[in-house]
C-alpha positions as CSV (number, residue, x, y, z in Angstrom):
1,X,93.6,-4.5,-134.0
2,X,91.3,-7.3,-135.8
3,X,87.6,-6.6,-134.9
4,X,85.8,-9.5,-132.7
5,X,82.9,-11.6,-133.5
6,X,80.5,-13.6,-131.7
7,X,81.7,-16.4,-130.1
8,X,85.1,-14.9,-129.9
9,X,87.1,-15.5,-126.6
10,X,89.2,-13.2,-124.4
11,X,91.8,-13.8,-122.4
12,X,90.3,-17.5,-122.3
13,X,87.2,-16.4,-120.5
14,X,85.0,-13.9,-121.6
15,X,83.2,-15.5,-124.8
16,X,81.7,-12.5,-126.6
17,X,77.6,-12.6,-127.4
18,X,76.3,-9.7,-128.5
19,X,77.7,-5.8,-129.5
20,X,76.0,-3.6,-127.1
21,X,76.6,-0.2,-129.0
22,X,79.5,1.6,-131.0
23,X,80.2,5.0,-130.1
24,X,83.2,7.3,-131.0
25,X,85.6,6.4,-128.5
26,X,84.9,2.7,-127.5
27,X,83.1,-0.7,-128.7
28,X,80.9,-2.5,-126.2
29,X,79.9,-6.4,-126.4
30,X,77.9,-8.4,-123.9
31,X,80.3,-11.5,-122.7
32,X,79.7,-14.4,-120.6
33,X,82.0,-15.5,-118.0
34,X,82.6,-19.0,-118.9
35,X,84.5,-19.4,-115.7
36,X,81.0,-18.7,-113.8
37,X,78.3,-18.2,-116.3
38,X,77.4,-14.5,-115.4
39,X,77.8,-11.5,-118.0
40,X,80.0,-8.8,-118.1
41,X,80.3,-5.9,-120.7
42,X,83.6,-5.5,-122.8
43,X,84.8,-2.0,-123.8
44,X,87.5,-1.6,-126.6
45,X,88.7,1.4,-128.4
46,X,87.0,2.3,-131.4
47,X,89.5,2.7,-133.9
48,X,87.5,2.5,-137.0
49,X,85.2,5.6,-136.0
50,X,85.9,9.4,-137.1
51,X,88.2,10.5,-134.0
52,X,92.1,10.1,-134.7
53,X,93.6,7.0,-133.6
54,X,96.2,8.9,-130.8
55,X,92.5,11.0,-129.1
56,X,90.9,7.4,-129.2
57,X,93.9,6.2,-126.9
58,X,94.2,9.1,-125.2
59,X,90.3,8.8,-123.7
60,X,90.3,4.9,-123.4
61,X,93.4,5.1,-120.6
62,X,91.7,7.6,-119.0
63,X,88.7,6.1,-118.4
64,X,90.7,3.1,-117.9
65,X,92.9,5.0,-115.1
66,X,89.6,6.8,-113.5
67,X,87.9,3.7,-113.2
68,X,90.7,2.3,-111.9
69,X,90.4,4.8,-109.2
70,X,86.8,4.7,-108.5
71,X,87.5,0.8,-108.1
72,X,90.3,1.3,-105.5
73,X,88.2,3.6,-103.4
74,X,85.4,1.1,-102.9
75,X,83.0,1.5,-106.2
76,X,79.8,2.6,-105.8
77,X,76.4,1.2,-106.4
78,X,75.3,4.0,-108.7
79,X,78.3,3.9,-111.0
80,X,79.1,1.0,-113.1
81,X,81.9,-1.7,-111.5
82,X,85.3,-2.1,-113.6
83,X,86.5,-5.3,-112.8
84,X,90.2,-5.0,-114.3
85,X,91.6,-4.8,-118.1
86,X,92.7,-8.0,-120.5
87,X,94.5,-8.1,-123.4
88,X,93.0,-9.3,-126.4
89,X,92.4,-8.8,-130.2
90,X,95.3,-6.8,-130.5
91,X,93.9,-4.4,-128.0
92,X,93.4,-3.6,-124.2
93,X,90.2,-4.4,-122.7
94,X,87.8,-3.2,-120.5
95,X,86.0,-5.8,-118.5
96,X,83.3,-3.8,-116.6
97,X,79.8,-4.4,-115.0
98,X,77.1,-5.1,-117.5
99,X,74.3,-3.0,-116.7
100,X,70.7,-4.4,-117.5
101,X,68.4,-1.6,-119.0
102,X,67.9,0.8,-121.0
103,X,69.5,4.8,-121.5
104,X,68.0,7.1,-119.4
105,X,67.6,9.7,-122.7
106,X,65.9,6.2,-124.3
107,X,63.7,6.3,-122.0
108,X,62.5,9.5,-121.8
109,X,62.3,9.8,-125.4
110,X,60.9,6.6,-126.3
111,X,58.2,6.8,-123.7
112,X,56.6,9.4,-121.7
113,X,58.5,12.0,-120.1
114,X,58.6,11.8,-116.3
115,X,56.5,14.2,-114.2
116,X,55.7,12.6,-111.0
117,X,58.1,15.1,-109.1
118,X,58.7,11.5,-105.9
119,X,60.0,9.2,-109.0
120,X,62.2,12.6,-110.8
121,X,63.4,13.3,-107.4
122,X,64.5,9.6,-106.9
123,X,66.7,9.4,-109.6
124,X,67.9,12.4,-109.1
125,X,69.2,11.9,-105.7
126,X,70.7,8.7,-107.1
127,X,72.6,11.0,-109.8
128,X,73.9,13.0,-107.1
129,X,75.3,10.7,-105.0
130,X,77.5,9.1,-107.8
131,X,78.7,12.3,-108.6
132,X,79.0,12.9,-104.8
133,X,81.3,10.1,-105.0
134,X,83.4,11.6,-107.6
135,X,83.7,14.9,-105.8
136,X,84.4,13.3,-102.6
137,X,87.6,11.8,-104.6
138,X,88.4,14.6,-106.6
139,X,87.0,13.4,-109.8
140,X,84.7,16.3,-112.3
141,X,82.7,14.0,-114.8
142,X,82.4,16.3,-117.3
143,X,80.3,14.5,-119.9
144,X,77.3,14.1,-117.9
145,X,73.7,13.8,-120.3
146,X,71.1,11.2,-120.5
147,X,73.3,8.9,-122.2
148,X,75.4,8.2,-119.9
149,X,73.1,7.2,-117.5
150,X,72.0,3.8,-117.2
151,X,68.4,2.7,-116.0
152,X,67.4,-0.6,-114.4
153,X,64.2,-2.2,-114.1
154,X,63.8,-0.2,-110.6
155,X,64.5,3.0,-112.2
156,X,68.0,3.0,-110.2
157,X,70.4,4.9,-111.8
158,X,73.7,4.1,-112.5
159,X,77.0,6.0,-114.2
160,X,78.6,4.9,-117.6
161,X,81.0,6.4,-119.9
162,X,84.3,7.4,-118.0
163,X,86.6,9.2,-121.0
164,X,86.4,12.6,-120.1
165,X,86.3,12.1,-116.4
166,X,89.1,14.0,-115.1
167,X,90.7,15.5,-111.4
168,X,89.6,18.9,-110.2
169,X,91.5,21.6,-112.5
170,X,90.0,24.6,-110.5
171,X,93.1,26.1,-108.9
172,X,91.9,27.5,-105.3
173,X,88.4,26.3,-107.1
174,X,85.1,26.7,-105.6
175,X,86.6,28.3,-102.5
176,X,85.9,32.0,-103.6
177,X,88.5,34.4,-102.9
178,X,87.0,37.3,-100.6
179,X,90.1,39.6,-100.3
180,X,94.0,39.7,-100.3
181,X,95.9,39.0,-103.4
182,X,96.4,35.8,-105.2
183,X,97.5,34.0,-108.6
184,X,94.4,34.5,-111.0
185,X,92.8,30.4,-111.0
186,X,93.8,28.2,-113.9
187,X,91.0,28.0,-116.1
188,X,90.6,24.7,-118.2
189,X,89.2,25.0,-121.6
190,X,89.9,21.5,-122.8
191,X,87.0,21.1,-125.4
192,X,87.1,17.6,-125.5
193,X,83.2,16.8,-123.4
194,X,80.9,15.0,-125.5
195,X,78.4,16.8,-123.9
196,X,75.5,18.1,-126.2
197,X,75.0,22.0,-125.4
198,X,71.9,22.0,-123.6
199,X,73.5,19.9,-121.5
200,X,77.1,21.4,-121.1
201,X,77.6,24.0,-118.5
202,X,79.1,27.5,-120.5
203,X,82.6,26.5,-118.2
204,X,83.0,23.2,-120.5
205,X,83.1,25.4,-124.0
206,X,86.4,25.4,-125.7
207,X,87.9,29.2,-124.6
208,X,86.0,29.7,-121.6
209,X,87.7,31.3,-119.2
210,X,85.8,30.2,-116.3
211,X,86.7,27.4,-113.5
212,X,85.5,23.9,-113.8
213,X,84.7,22.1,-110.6
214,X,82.4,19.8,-109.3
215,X,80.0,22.7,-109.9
216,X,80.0,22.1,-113.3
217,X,78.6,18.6,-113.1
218,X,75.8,20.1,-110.7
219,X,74.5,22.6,-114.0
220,X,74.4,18.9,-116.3
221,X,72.2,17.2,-113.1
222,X,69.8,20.4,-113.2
223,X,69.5,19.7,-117.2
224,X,68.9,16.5,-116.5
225,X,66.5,17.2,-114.2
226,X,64.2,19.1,-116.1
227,X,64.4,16.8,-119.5
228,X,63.1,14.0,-117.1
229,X,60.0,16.0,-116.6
230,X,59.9,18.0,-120.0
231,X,61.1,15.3,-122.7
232,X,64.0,18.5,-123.8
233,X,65.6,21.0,-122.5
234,X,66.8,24.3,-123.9
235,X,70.5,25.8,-123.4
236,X,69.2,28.0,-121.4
237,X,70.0,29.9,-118.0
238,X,68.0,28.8,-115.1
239,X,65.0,26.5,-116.7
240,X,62.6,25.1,-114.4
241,X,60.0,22.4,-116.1
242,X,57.7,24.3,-115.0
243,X,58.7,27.2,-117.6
244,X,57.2,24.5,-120.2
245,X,54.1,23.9,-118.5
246,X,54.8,21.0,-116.4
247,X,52.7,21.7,-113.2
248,X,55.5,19.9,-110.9
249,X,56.4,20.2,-107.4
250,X,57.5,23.7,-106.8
251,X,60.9,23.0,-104.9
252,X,61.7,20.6,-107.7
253,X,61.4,23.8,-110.0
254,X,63.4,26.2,-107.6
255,X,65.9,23.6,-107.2
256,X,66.7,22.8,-110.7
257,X,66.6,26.6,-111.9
258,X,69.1,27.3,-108.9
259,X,71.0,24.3,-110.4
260,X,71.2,25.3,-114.2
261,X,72.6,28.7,-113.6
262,X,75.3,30.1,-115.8
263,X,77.1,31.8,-113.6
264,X,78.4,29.2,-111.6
265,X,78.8,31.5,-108.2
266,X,74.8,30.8,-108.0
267,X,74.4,27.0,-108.6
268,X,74.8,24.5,-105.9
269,X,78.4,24.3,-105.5
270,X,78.8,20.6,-105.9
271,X,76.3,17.3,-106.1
272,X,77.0,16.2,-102.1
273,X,74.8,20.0,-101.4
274,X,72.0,19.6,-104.7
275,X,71.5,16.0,-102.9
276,X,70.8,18.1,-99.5
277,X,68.3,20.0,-101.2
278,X,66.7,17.2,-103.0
279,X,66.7,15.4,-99.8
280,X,65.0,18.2,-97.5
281,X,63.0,19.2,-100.7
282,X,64.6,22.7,-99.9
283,X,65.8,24.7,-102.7
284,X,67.8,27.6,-100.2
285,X,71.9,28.0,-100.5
286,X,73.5,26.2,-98.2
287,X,75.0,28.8,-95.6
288,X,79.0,29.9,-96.1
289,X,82.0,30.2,-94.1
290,X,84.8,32.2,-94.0
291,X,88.7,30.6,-93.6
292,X,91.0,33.0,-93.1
293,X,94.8,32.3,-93.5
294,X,96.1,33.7,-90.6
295,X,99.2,35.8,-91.4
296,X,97.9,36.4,-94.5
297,X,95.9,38.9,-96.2
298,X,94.0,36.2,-97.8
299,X,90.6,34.8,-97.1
300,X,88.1,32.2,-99.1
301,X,84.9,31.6,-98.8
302,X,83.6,27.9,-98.6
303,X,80.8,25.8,-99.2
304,X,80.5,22.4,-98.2
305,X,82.4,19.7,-99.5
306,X,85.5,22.5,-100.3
307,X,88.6,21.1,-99.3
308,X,92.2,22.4,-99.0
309,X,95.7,20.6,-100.3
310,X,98.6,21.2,-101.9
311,X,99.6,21.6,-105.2
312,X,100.5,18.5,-107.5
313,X,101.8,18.2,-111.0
314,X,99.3,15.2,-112.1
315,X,97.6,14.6,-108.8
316,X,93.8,15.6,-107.3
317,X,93.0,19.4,-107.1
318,X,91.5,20.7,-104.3
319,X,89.4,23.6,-103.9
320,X,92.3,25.9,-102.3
321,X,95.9,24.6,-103.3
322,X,98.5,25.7,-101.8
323,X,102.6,25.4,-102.4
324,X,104.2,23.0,-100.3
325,X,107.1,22.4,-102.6
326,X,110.2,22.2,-99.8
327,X,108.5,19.6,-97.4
328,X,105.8,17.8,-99.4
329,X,104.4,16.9,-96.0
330,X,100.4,18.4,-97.0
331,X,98.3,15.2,-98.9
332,X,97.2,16.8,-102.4
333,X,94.0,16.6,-100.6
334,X,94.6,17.2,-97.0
335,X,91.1,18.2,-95.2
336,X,87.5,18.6,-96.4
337,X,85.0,20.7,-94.7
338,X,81.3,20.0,-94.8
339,X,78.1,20.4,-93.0
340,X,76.1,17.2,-91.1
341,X,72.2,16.9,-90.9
342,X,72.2,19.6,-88.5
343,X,73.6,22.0,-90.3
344,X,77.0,22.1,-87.9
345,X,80.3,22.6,-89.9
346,X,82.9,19.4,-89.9
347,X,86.3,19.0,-90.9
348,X,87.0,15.5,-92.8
349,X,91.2,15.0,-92.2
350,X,92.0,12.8,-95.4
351,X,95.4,13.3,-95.2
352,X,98.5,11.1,-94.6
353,X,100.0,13.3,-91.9
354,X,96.6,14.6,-90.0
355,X,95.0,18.1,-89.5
356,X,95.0,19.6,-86.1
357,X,91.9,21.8,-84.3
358,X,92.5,24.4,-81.3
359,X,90.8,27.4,-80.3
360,X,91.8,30.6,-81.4
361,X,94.1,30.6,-78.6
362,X,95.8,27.9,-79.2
363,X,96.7,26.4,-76.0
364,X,95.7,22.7,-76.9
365,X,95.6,20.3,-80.0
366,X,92.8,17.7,-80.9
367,X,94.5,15.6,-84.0
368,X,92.3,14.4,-86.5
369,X,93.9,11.5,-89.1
370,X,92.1,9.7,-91.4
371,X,92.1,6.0,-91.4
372,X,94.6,5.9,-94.7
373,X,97.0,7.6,-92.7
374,X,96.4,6.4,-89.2
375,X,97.8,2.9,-91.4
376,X,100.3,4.3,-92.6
377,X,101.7,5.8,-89.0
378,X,101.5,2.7,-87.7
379,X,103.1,0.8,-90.4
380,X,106.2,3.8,-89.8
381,X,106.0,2.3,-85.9
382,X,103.7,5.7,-84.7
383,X,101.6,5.2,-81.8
384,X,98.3,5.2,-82.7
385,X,95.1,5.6,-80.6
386,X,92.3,3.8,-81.0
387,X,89.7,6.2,-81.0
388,X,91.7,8.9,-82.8
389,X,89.2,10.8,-85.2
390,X,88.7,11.6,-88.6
391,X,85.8,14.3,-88.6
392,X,85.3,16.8,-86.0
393,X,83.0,19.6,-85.6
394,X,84.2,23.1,-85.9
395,X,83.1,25.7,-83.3
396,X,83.3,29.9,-84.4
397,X,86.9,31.1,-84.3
398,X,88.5,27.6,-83.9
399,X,92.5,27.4,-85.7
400,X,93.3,24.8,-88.2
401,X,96.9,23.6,-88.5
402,X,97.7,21.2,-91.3
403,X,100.6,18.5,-90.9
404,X,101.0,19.7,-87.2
405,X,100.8,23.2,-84.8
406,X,104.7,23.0,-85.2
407,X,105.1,23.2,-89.2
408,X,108.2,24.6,-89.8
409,X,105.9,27.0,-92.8
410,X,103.4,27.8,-89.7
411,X,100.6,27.6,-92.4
412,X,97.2,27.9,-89.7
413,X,93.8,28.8,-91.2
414,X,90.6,30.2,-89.2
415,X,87.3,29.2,-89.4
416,X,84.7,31.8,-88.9
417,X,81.3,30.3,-89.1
């Protein structure tokens, strides 16, 4: 590819202004769309840095593809907007949102750390819901530090940096098995996070045999946390700023060292629950349930935002995957549980076919179907009502049937709250 210059053109629209930064994967210039006069970013591969030529490619189309995602499911206002790719100086293009402001690691480095626990507690809600976004769509950032977060003039923070974004590799993830037998979990040990150490939770290091999940971005938040208030932060097990003589809010601290644990059984299982806490200021676990495969000697145990599909070759990873080879009629990710403000269990149907509640005796059906697939019924000619459901609440001993109560595989799970 030829390098740009200023005052370059692409695609006939963008005229380039200034290079932003150069990293090791990608090239960023400020543009100006000539076509309305506001400013975009531009993000190329970075061909002339130290990493091979085929890892540069292989981490620019996949930020290109997860962005790409992220933009079909709505976007959100804490993770910088892709607004589609051109082709240009022998090279695909990024055009994406250009984000006025400064690194949050800048910040914190170049000025004072921040202790006022309101302002820490702020941003870091912010952080959370991003990565609550993510989750929610069966996306793991995996690269999370202070440089990859953006912050405005209002200290709003917002998501940059997509290449080692990936979907959920935790095979029957975050859902714990209890008892019964099972295939040991697929453990993912790419080593290809950017992530400096202090930063990177032990499940990200090349060889690890541990699961990552959505609770793996929760340990990088909790880092984050505490160099917000502390200026660093060691690669240690459960820090709280306060260990470095920040006199902080006290559930701030509790918080952050429940966040930053090792052993990722005790951290916050993913962001949607360290928001909860941040939120309510309340450090506690989030209470667990227990689904029970009936028919089965298996049984998990769930947190909130765990959710249950089937197995794909290249598709989103739920929590607990199962096989559904001969009838493909489960969605990869078919239902997510989760808690409300009151502390009542839901079920979320995001599935194409619907997820079905009875009681344990199972004389009656209430269909849930997500509005994706209450679509795509109709568009098949299905009648559809209009106040079918998505979300339900989940009463002790209530049966779960995916696809319908009359799948030919019978596959029912029970909910014991």
């Amino acid at each position: 590819m030829s390098e740009p210059s200023a005052g370059d053109e692409l695609a006939g629209r963008y005229e380039l202004e200034t290079e932003l930064g150069r990293g090791g994967f990608g090239v960023v210039w400020r543009a100006r769309d000539t076509t309305d006069g506001s400013r975009v970013a531009l993000k190329y591969p970075n061909y002339k840095g130290s990493a091979p030529p085929e890892l540069v490619d292989k981490y620019f189309q996949r930020e290109r593809e997860v962005l790409s995602d992220i933009r079909t499911a709505g976007g959100h206002p804490n993770i910088m907007a892709a607004y589609g790719v051109e082709e240009g100086f022998g090279t695909s293009v990024l055009v994406v949102e250009l984000i006025e402001g400064e690194e949050l690691g800048t910040v914190v480095r170049n000025e004072d750390p921040i202790t006022d626990p309101d302002e820490v507690r702020e941003i870091g809600i912010g952080i959370c819901d991003a990565l609550s976004f993510l989750h929610d769509h069966d996306i793991i950032y995996r690269d999370l530090k202070p440089d990859n977060i953006m912050l405005d003039g209002s200290y709003e923070p917002k998501l940059i940096d997509f290449t080692t974004a990936k979907g959920f590799v935790a095979e029957m993830g975050g859902a714990e098995f209890t008892s019964g037998t099972h295939s040991n979990p697929s453990a993912s040990s790419e080593g290809d996070s950017t992530v400096p150490g202090e930063f990177k939770p032990p499940e990200l290091n090349r060889g690890s045999e541990q699961r990552q999940g959505p609770w793996s971005d929760v340990y990088s938040i909790g880092k984050i946390l505490c160099f917000l208030q502390v200026g660093w932060v060691p690669d240690d097990d459960g820090v709280a700023p306060r260990d470095f003589g920040v006199d902080g809010a006290p559930y701030l601290d509790e918080i952050i060292r429940t966040a930053t644990q090792h052993d990722q059984t005790d951290r916050y299982p993913n962001a949607s629950v360290l928001k909860r806490a941040l939120e309510t200021r309340d450090s506690t676990m989030p209470a667990q349930a227990s689904l029970s495969w009936l028919g089965q000697d298996t049984r998990w145990r769930l947190s909130p935002g765990d959710t249950i599909g089937r197995r794909t070759r290249d598709g989103p990873r739920p929590s607990i995957m199962l096989n559904d080879d001969e009838h493909r009629a489960l969605s990869a990710v078919h239902c997510r549980f989760d808690t409300d403000e009151d502390g009542n269990w839901v079920v979320i149907d995001t599935s194409l076919n619907g997820t079905y509640i009875s009681k344990r005796d199972e004389r009656s059906w209430d269909r849930l179907l997500s509005e994706t697939g209450q679509e795509r019924q109709r568009e098949k000619g299905e009648s559809i009502p209009d106040d079918l459901e998505s979300t339900r609440r989940l009463d002790d001993g209530d049966v779960i049937a995916l696809v319908s109560p009359g799948y030919p595989e019978r596959f029912y799970v029970q909910f014991n709250i």
